[in-house]
Every structure is written in structure tokens, then in C-alpha cells.
N, C-alpha and C positions, 0 to 999 in steps of 0.2 A: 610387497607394498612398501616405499621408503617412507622413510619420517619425515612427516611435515615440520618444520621450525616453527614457535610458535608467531612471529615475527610476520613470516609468510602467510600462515589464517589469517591475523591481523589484514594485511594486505589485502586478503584476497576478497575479505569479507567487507571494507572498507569498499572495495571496487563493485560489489556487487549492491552496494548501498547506494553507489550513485547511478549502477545498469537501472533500479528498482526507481529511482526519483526520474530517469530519466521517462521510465513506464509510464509513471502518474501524468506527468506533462504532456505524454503520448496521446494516454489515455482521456484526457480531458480535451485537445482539441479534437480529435476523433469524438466527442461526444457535440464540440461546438459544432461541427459541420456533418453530421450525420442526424438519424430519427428519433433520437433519445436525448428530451428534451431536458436532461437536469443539469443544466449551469448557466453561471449566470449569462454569459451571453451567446446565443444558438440562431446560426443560419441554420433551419429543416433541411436537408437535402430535398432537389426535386430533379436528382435525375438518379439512376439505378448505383451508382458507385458508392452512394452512401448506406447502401447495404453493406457494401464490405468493411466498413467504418463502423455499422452498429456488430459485427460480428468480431472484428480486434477487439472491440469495447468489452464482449461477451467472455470471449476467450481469454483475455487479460484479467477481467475481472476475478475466473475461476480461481487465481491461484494468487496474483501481485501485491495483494494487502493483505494475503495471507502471509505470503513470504517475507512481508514488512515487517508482521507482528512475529516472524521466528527469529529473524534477525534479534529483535530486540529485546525478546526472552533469552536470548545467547546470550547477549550482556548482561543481563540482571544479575544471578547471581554472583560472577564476581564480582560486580561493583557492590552490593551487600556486605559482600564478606569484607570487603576492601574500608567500609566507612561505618560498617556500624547501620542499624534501625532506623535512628532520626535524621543521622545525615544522608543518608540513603534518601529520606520521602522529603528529605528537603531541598534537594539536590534534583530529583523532577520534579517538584512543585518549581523550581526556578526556570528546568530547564525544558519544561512544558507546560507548565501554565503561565508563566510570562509570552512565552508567544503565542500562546491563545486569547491572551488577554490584549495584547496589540494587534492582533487579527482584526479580536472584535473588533476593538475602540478606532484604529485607524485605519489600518485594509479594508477589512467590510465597507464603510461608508466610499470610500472612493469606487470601490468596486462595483456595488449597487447604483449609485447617486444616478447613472445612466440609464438603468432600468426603470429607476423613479421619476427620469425627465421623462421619458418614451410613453408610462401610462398619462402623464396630464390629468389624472384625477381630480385635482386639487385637495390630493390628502397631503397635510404637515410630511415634513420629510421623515421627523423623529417618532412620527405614528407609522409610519412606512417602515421603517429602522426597525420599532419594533415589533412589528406585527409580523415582519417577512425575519423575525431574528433566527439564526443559526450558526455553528461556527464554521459552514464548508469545508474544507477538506481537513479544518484544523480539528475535526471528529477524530484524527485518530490521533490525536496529542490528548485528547478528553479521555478515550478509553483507555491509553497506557497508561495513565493517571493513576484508573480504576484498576488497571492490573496489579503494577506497581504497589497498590494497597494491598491488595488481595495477598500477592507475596509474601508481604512483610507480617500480614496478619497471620496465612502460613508456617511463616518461619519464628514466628513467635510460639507457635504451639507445635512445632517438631525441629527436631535437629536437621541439617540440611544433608542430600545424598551427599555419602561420600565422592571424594575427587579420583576415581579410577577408570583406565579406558574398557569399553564391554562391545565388543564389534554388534551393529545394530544387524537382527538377524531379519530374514524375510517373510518369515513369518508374523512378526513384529509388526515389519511396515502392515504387513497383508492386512490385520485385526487390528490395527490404527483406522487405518483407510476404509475400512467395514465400518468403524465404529463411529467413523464422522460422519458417513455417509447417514446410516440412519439418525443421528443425533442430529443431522440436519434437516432430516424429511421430517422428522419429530416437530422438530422446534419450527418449520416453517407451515404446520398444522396452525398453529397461533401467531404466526410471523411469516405470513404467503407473500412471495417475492412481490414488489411494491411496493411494501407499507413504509412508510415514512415517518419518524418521529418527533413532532415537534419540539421545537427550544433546544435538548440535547441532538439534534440537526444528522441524525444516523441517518445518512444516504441507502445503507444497504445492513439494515439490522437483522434481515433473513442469514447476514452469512455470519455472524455472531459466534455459532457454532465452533467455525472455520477459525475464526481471531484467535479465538479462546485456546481451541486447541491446538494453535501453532507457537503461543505465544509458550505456552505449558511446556511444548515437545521442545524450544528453545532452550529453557533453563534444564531439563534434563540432559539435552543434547551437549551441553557446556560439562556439566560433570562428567558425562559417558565418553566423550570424545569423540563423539559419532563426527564433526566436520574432518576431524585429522582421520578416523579411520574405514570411514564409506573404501569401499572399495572402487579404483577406475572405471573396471564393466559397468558400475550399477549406474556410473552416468549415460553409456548406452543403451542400456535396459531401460532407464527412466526415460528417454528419448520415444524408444520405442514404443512405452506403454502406453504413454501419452498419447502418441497418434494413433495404437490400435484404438483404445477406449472411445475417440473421438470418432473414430469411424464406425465401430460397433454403437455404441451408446449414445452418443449427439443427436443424429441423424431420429432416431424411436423417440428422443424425450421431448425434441423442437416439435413434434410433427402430433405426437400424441396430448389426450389434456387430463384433467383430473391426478387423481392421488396416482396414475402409472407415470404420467409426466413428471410430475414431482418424486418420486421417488428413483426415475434413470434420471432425473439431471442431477437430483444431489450427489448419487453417484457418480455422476460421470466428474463430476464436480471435482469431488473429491479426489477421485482416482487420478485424474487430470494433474491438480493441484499438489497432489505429492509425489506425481511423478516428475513436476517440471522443476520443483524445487530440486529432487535428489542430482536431475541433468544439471540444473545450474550451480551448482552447490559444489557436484564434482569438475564439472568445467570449468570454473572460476577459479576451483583450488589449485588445479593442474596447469593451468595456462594463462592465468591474471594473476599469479603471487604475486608481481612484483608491482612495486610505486614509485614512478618516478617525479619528478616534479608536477609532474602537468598531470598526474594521477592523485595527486596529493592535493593539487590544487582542487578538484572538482569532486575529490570527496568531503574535504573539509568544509564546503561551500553548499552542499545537497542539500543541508537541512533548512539550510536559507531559501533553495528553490523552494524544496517544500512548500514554504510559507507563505513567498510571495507570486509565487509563479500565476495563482487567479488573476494577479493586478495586470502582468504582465500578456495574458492570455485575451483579457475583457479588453484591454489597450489596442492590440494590437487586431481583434475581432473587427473594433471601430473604425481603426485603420484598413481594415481591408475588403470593408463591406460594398464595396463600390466596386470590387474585382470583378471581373465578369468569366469564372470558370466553373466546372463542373465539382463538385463537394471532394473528390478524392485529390484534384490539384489545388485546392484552397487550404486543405489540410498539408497537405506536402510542405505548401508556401510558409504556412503559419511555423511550422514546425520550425524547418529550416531558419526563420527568423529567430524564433523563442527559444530555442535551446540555449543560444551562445547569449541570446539578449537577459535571460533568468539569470545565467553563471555569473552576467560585469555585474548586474543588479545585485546580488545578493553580496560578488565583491565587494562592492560599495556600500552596504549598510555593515558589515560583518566591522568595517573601518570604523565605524561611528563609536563613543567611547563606551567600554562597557558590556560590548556588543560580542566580542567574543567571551567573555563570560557565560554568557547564555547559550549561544551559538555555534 
């Protein structure tokens, strides 16, 4: 196995930051034109293709905000170690709770303001505002908040692992992946897929579990070295496992109901979700080191999607509501629009003063 430069992680993990935003954007118009009705603006499919659009939605789901919250646990402790306690939780309170806070106050309203013209109620807007409050997708700027403390609290009461490489063994993964599985089918006893949280706006608090424990697996993964020393096979393995699991285990847990249901999806869940991570983790490291301009540009710019990309999605919905096709070519269309149309947007605010600061 050669030595990864650390230069290269960087890189590689950079580029898989923006494969991951480019997921959520994915994943979000796949929700506006398909059966699953949570955003803000949804044509229902009504012809069979938008089954395949609530199944991307499913299968993305299993693992892509989990993989968000590993990512980010990677960073954490070196930035810790790099600034210290306070500038550490001041440093994301800037650099997530300012744009959750401009979500709120000026995204949200534009984004909604449509929805509020469509009911004709005649309820005030700013009762509308707050009665439908939530931070949409900016839910996962709110919870790394909460990690973020959690750490610091952490590391206030233990010394941190030391910095040495320890190859991640397989058995390891096997009893990780065990152990989310039931910690999930546990936790969604009290937290059964659907439930919804008002105000704190958690789209999908059943997979909790999931955040938690990747965000965890992240900051030890940072000490161990597990991104520089996975080994290449296991990005084929992880390939692999993924799609047996899905064909052993998907197929029992969609079709079955009660606590056997719940207990092969969380499995399948899980086992899915850290198989697809280990494939892309090794594929990215092996075949995306590098960044060139136009790699640099669209990682530095992601987190801007992130934030604005609802504006951009609800816009362009309005725009294209009068298409006359079938839900799987409306989704193509939107896509093919929003991708390139999120990256000039987010260039353009990123310009505004102050703005890379935060961003």
C-alpha cells in the first residue's frame, strides 16, 4: 500500500465534499418530483417513474448525511487541537450558526412566501412564518453545533487519542456496523421512521443514531489514520457488500411490517451505509487526489450550495411547473438546470463582503 501525502487526503476529501452537496441537491429534486412529500415545493408524481425517484431518495438517504457527519468529525479534532476550546466553539458558532441564522431570517421567507400565496388563507404572513418555522436542510448546521459541544465537553474531561496510524481491522468494521444497527432499531422504538420534530425542524430524527455515530467514527478516524490506510480491496468489498445486503435484506424489510421490518431495515441501513462510505472513501482517495482549478472551485463553493440551493430549487419548481413531462424527465431537467445554476449563485454571494469569512 503506498503513502498517501497528506496534501492528497486533503484533496481527495475536499472533492468528495462536493460528490456529497452534489447528493443533497440530487436528492431534494428527486423528492420535488416524486411521492415523498417533504419540501417545500412538490409536483406528486402521477406516473410510475416516480417510484424510481422515491427509491434514489431511500437509498441515498441510507448513508449521504451520514457520510456528511464523518466528513466532519475528520475535521474536528484537528481544528481543536490547532485553536484551542474557545476558539474552537467560536469559530462554528460563526461558521454555522451565522448561516443558519440567515437561512432563517432571509432564505426561509423567500422560499416559503410562495407556499403562503398558494394557501390564500388569509392568515398574516408572519403567523404563517412562524407557525410553519423550521431551519430546513440548515438541520444539519444545528446538529454539528451540538456535536461540536459535545466534543469540546469531551475533551475537556479526557486527554485526546493519541496521533498514531492503527490499520482499521474487519472485525472492527463488522461490530461497528452490528452495533448501529441495533442502536437504531432501539432508538427508532421511540423515534419510528416519520416522526418529525417541531421548531429544531429534524426531517429525519429516526436516523440520529446514524449522525452520531459517524460523526464519532470521524474524529477517531483522524487520529488512526484509517482514510490514508483502508486498504484498495476494501473499496471493492465495500462495493460489493452494499449491493449483496440490498439484495438479501431490502427486498424482507420493504415488503415486511412491524418490529421484523424495523429491525432488516436498520440493518440493511446500516450495513449499506458503511459499506458505501468505505467504497467511496477508497475510490476518491485513489482516483480524485487531485485539484485542479475547477476542483477547487466547486469545493470551496459547496457549502454555499448547501445553504442556498432550496432558493434555487423552489425557483426554478415555479419555473417549470407548466412542463408537460413525465416526473423522472422533470427531475433530469431541474437537475441539469440547478447544479451549474447553485455553483454561479453561491459564487456570487461568497463575493459579497465578509462572506468568505464564514463561508
Amino acid at each position: 500500500m503506498r503513502k498517501t501525502e497528506p496534501t492528497t487526503r486533503v484533496y481527495a476529501i475536499d472533492n468528495l465534499r462536493t460528490a456529497l452537496t452534489v447528493l443533497v441537491v440530487t436528492h431534494h429534486v428527486a423528492i420535488t418530483y416524486g411521492n415523498i412529500p417533504l419540501w417545500y415545493y412538490v409536483e406528486p408524481a402521477k406516473d410510475p417513474s416516480g417510484v424510481a425517484l422515491d427509491m434514489l431518495v431511500v437509498f441515498n438517504q441510507a448513508f449521504f448525511m451520514g457520510f456528511f457527519f464523518l466528513v466532519s468529525g475528520f475535521f474536528t479534532p484537528g481544528s481543536y487541537d490547532r485553536k484551542g476550546a474557545r476558539a474552537f466553539l467560536r469559530d462554528r458558532l460563526v461558521r454555522l450558526g451565522i448561516p443558519l441564522l440567515v437561512f432563517l431570517v432571509l432564505l426561509r421567507p423567500l422560499i416559503t412566501f410562495g407556499e403562503y400565496i398558494r394557501r390564500d388563507d388569509g392568515t398574516p404572513y408572519w403567523q404563517y412564518y412562524l407557525a410553519s418555522w423550521d431551519p430546513g436542510p440548515m438541520w444539519f448546521a444545528e446538529v454539528l453545533i451540538v456535536f461540536a459541544l459535545a466534543y469540546a465537553g469531551w475533551r475537556s474531561l479526557r486527554a485526546p487519542l493519541d496521533q498514531r496510524p492503527a490499520p482499521l481491522r474487519f472485525r472492527w468494521i463488522a461490530l461497528f456496523t452490528l452495533g448501529l444497527a441495533a442502536a437504531t432499531f432501539l432508538w427508532r422504538i421511540a423515534v419510528p421512521t416519520g416522526t418529525y420534530v417541531p421548531v429544531l425542524g429534524l426531517p429525519t430524527p429516526n436516523f440520529l443514531p446514524q449522525y452520531a455515530a459517524m460523526f464519532a467514527l470521524g474524529c477517531v478516524a483522524f487520529r488512526r489514520r484509517w482514510f490514508e490506510t483502508l486498504p484498495e480491496r476494501a473499496g471493492l468489498l465495500g462495493l460489493v457488500v452494499a449491493g449483496v445486503s440490498t439484495v438479501v435484506l431490502a427486498p424482507v424489510a420493504f415488503t415486511t411490517t412491524g418490529a421484523l421490518s424495523s429491525a432488516l431495515t436498520a440493518l440493511w441501513e446500516s450495513v449499506f451505509a458503511v459499506s458505501m462510505i468505505i467504497m467511496l472513501t477508497v475510490w476518491f482517495r485513489e482516483r480524485f487526489n487531485r485539484q485542479g482549478a475547477r476542483g477547487k472551485f466547486l469545493s470551496d463553493h459547496a457549502f454555499t450550495v448547501y445553504i442556498i440551493h432550496p432558493l434555487v430549487l423552489v425557483g426554478l419548481g415555479n419555473v417549470l411547473r407548466w412542463l408537460p413531462a413525465i416526473a423522472v424527465v422533470k427531475f433530469a431537467v431541474m437537475l441539469v438546470l440547478a447544479l451549474p445554476l447553485c455553483w454561479w449563485i453561491a459564487y456570487l454571494v461568497r463575493l459579497l463582503p465578509g462572506a468568505k469569512r464564514v463561508l
